[in-house]
C-alpha positions as CSV (number, residue, x, y, z in Angstrom):
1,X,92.7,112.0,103.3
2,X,94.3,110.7,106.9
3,X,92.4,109.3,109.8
4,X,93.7,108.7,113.1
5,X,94.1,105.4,114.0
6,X,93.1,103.5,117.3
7,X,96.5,102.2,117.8
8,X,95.3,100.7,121.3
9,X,92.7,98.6,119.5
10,X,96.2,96.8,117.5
11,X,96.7,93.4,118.9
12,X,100.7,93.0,120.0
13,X,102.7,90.7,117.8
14,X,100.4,90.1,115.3
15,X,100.8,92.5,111.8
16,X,99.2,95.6,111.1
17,X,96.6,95.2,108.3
18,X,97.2,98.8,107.1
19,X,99.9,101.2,105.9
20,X,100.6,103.4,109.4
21,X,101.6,107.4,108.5
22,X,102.8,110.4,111.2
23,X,100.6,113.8,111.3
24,X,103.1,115.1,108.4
25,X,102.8,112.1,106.0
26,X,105.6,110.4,106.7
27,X,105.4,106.5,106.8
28,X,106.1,104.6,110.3
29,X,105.5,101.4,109.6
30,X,104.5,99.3,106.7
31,X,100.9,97.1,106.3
32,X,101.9,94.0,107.6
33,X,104.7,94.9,110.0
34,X,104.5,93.7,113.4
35,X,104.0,96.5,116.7
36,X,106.5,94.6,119.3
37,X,105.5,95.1,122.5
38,X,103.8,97.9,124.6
39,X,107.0,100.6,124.6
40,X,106.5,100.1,120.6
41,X,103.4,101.1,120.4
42,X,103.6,103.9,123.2
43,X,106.6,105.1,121.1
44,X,103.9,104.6,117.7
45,X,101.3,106.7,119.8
46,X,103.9,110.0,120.5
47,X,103.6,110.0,116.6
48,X,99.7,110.4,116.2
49,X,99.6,107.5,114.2
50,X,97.1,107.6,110.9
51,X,96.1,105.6,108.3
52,X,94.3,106.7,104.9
53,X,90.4,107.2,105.4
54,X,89.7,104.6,102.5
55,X,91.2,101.5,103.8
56,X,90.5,102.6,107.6
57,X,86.6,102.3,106.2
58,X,87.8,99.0,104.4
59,X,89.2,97.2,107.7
60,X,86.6,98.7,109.8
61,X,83.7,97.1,107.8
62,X,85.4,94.0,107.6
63,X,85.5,93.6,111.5
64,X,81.8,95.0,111.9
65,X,80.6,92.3,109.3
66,X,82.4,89.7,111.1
67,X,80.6,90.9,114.3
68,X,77.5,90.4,112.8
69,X,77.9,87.1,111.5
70,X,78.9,85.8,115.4
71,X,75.9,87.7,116.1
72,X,73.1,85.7,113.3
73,X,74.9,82.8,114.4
74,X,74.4,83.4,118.1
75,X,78.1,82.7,119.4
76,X,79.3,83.2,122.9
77,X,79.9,86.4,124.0
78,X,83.3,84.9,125.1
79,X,83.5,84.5,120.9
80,X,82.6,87.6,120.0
81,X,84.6,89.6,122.0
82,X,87.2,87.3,120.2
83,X,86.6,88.6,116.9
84,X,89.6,89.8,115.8
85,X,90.1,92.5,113.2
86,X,90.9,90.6,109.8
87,X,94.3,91.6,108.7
88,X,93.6,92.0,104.9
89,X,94.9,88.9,103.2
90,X,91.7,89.3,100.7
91,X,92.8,92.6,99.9
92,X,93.1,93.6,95.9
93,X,97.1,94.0,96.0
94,X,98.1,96.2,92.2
95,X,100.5,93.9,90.5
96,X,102.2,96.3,87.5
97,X,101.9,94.3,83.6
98,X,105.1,91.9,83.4
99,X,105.7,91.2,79.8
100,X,108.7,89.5,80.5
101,X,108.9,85.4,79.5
102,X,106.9,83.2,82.2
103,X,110.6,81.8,82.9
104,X,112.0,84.5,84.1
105,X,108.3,86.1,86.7
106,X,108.4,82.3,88.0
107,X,112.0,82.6,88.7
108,X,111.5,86.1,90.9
109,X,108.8,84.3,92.5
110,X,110.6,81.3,93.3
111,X,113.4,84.4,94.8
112,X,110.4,86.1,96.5
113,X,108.8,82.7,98.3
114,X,112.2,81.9,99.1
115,X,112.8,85.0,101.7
116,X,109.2,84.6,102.6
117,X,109.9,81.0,104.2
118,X,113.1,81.1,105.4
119,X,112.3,84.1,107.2
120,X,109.4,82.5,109.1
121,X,108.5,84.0,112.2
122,X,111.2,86.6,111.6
123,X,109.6,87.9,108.4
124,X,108.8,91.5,108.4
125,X,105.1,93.2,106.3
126,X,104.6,89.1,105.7
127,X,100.4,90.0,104.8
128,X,102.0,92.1,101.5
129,X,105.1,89.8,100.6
130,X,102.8,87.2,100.4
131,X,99.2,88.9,98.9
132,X,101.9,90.3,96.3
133,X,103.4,86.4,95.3
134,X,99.9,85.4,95.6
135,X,98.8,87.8,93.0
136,X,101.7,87.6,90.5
137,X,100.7,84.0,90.4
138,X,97.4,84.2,90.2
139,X,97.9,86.8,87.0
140,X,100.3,84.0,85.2
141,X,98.0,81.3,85.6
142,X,95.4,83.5,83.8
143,X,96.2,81.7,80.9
144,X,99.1,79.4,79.3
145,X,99.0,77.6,82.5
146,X,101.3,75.1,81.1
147,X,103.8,77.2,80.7
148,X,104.0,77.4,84.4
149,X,103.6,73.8,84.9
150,X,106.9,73.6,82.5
151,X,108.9,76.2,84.3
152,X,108.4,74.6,87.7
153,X,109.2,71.3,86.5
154,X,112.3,72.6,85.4
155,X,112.9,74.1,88.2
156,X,112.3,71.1,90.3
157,X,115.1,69.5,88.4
158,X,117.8,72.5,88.8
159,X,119.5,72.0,92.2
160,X,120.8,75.1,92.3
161,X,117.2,76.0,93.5
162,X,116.3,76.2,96.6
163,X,113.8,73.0,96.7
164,X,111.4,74.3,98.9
165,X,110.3,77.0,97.2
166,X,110.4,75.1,94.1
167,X,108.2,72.2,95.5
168,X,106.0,75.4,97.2
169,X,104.9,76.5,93.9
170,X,104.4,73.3,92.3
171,X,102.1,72.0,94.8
172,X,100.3,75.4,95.1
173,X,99.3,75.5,90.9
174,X,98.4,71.3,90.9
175,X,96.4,72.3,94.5
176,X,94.6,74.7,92.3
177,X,93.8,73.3,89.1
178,X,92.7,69.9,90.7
179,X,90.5,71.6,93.1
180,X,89.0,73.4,89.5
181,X,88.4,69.9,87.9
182,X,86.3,69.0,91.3
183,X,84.4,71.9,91.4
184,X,85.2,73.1,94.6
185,X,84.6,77.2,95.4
186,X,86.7,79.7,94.8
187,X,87.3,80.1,99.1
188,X,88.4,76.3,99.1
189,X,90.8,76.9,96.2
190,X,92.1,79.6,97.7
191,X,92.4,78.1,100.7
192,X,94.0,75.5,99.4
193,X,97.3,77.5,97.3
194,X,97.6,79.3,100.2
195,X,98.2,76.2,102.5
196,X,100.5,74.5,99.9
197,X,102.7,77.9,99.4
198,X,103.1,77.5,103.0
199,X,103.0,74.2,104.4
200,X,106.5,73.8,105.1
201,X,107.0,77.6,106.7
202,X,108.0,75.4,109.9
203,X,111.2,73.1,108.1
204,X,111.8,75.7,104.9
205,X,115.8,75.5,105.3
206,X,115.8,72.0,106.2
207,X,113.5,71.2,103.5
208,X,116.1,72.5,101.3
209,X,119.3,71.3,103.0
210,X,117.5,67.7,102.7
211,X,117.2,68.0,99.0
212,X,121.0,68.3,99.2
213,X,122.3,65.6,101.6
214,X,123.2,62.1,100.9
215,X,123.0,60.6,104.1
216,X,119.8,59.6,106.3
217,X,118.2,62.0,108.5
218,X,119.3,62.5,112.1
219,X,117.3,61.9,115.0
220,X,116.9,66.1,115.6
221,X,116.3,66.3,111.5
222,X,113.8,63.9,112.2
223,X,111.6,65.5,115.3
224,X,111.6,68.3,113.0
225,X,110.1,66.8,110.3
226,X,107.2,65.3,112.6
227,X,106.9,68.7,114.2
228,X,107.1,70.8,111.2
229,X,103.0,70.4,110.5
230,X,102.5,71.9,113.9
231,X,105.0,74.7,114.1
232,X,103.7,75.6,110.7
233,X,100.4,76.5,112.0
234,X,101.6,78.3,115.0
235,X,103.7,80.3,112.8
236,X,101.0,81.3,110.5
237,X,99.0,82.3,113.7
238,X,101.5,84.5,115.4
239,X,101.4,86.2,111.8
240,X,98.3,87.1,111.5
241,X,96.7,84.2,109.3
242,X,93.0,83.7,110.8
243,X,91.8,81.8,107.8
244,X,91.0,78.3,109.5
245,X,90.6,75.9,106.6
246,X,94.6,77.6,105.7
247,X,95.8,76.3,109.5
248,X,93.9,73.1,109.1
249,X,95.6,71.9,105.7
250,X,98.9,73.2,107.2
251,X,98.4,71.5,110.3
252,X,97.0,68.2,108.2
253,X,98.8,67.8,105.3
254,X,100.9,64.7,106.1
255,X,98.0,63.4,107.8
256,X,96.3,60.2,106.0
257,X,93.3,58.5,106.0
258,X,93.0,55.2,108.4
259,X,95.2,57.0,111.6
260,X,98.6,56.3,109.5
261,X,100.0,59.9,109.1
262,X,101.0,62.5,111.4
263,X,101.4,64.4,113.8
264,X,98.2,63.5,115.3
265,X,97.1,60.2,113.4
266,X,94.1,61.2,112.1
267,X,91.5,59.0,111.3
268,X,89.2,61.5,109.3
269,X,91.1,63.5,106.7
270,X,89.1,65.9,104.9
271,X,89.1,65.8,100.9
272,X,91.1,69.4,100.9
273,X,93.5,67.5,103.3
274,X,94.0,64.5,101.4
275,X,94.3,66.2,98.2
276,X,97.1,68.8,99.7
277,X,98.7,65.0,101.2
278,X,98.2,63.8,97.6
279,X,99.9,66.9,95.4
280,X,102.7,67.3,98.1
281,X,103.7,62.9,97.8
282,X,102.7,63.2,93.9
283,X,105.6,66.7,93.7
284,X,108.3,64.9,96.0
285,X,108.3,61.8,94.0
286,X,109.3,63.3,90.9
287,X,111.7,65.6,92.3
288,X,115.3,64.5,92.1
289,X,117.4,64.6,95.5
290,X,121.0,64.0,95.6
291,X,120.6,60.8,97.4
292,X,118.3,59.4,94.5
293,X,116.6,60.0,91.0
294,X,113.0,61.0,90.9
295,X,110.6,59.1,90.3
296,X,109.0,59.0,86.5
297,X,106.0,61.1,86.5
298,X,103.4,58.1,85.5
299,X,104.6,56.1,88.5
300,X,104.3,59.3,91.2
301,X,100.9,59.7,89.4
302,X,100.0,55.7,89.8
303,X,100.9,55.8,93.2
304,X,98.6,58.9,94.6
305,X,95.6,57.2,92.1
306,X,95.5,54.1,93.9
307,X,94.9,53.5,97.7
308,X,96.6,51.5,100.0
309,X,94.4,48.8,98.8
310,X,95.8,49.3,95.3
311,X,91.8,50.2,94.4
312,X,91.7,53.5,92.7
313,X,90.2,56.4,94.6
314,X,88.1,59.3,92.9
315,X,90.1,62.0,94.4
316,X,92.8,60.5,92.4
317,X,91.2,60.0,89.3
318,X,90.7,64.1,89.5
319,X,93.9,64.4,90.3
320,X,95.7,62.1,87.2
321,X,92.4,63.6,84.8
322,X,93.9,67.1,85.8
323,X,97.2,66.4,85.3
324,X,97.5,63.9,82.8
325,X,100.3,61.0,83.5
326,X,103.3,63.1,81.8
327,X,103.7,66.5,83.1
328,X,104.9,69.5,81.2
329,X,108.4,70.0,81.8
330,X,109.7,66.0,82.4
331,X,110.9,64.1,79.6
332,X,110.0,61.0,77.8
333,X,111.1,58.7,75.0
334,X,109.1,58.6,72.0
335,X,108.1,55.3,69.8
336,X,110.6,57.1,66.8
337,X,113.8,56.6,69.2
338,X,113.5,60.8,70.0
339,X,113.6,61.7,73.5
340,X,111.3,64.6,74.2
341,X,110.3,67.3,76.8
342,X,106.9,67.2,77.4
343,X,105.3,70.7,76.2
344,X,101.3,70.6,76.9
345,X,98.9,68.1,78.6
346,X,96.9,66.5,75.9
347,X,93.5,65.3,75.4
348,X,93.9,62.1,77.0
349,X,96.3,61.2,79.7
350,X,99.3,59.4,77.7
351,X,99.3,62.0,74.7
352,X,100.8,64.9,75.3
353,X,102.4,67.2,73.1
354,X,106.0,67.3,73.3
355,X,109.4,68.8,71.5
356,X,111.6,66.5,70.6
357,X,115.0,67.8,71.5
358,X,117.1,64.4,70.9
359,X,117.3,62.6,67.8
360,X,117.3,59.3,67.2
361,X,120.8,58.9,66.8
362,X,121.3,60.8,70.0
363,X,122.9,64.5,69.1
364,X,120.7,67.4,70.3
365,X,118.3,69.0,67.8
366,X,119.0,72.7,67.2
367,X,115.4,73.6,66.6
368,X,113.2,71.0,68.5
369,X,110.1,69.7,65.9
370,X,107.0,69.7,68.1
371,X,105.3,66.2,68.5
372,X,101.4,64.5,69.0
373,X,102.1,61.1,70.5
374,X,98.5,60.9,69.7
375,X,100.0,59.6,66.7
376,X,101.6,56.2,66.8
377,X,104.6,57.1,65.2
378,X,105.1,59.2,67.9
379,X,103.6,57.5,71.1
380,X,105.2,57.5,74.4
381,X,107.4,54.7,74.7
382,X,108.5,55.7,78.8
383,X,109.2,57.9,80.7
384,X,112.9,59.5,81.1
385,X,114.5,60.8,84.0
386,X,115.9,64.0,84.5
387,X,119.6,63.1,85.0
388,X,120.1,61.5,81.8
389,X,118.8,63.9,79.4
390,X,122.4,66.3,79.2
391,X,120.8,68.6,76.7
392,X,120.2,72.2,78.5
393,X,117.1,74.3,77.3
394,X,115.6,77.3,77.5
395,X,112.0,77.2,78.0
396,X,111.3,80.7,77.1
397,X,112.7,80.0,73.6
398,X,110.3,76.6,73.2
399,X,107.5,78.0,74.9
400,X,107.1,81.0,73.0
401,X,106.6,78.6,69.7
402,X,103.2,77.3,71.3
């Protein structure tokens, strides 16, 4: 059943928060589509715009409920006329059962992000696009949450991906599983993926064009990088994000405790800041560029333990006891002369479980034995970078042996 809407009531430029239908069931305009301007929505009203009764009652209890919280707290009137009504980022969004290989649902994400940010502002229904990537992910990481670790580590290391969706997703799962091993609530952590899946909305393309160039940034390539925190958060706004610990971290993520980072030099970072700051250093580093290797994953996970002091901080030892020191997906060389890919974290820091695709001699092992450098014959000798390990796998074929 159809209900007409109050298009008046729709704010201008920001998206709509529900599917918008003519008197004869035909669609207009899609849930997170933007009305334009005031010819748009004049045009919209000729239409008798409606929406379905269900999620009319849905967004219309949303707004009353956050009328009457302003109200118990005793805001302004100023701030409650301000209350705007939310634009359904919370909503349950049906994700059909994907029984495909985690290698190949990561890789359509990776697509999916991809068109999200380089869009930006442009991006049209961005609520759905993004509640849809959101919940794809969420339904991976379920379980086997290594295996998605692996796959974005690998993809980290393909250049023929676009980096900053790549770095996006890394960031957003380590964001996630950290904040788990601290015990933060479920709003934080969500708060918190959703700010590292779109940190860099305001520099996507030159995020990725960076990856790719050899020489040092321009003085434009770098204003953009400074302003890329800010523009971020104004981008968000403009589509519809109202979440405010989201436009904080996105707005704060290169800041740094002590006034050091930027844009503003914040003195006072937040723990949900820092650790975004953290995850988003800890990714970059072991990401290989075509101006220089990355960095091995114990090092990148030395340097965000430690403080500038060189003392270690306790939001970095969450961050390595999360993690580990060799993360699924990079390489290392093993005591037995073997070079490995790392498969799952283990139950300390420096023992994961790992396939050893490389013999000893050096040819490539057909079917890769799986490892414990728990036990000394096996122990991690160092770590290996990405470039100099030739042999190509296929994770869905290793992964499906654990």
């Amino acid at each position: 059943m159809f209900v007409p809407l109050p298009i008046d009531e729709i704010t201008l430029g920001e998206p709509l928060p529900v599917d918008l239908w003519d008197s004869d069931g035909n669609l207009l305009m899609r849930r997170g589509s933007v009305i334009r301007d005031a010819r748009h929505r004049e045009w919209l009203a000729r239409h008798d715009p409606q929406v379905k009764e269900d999620e009319f009652k849905l967004w219309t209890y949303r707004y009353t409920a956050a009328i009457d919280r302003a109200l118990r707290n005793n805001h302004s009137l100023e701030k409650i006329a301000s209350v705007a009504r939310p634009m359904g980022f919370d909503d349950a969004v049906e994700v059909e059962p994907d029984e495909r290989p985690p290698e190949q649902i990561w890789t359509d994400l990776h697509a999916s992000l991809t068109l999200l940010l380089h869009q930006g502002e442009q991006v049209q229904d961005f609520t759905d696009r993004f509640v849809r990537i959101e919940q794809r992910m969420r339904v991976l990481l379920r379980s086997r949450v290594d295996d998605g670790l692996f796959v974005l580590a690998q993809m980290l290391f393909d250049r023929t991906l676009g980096y900053s969706a790549s770095h996006a997703l890394m960031c957003a799962v380590i964001v996630r599983l950290v904040a788990q091993t601290l015990g933060w609530d479920a709003a934080r952590q969500r708060s918190l993926q959703r700010a590292a899946l779109t940190m860099n909305l305001g520099m996507a393309r030159l995020h990725d064009d960076l990856a790719r160039q050899d020489a040092p940034l321009s003085a434009e390539q770098r204003r953009a990088v400074f302003e890329h925190p800010v523009r971020g958060e104004a981008l968000l706004r403009r589509l519809g994000v109202q979440d405010a610990l989201w436009l904080e971290l996105v707005r704060d993520h290169h800041e740094q405790l002590g006034g050091t980072g930027y844009p503003h030099g914040r003195v006072d970072v937040p723990p949900p800041a820092q650790l975004l700051r953290m995850t988003d250093v800890y990714v970059a580093r072991i990401s290989p560029r075509l101006a220089r290797t990355g960095l091995p994953a114990p090092r990148a996970a030395r340097d965000v333990y430690l403080d500038a002091s060189g003392m270690p901080t306790p939001l970095g030892a969450s961050f390595v006891k999360t993690l580990g020191l060799y993360l699924p997906g990079t390489y290392v060389e093993l005591a037995s002369g073997e070079t490995a890919v790392v498969a799952r974290r283990g139950a300390r820091a420096n023992t994961p479980l790992v396939f050893a695709i490389v013999g000893r001699e050096g040819l490539p092992r057909g079917e890769p034995p799986l490892r414990d450098t728990a036990d000394r014959t096996y122990e991690v000798r160092r770590a290996v970078p990405a470039e100099e390990v030739k042999v190509r796998l296929q994770p869905s074929r290793l992964l499906a042996r654990l």
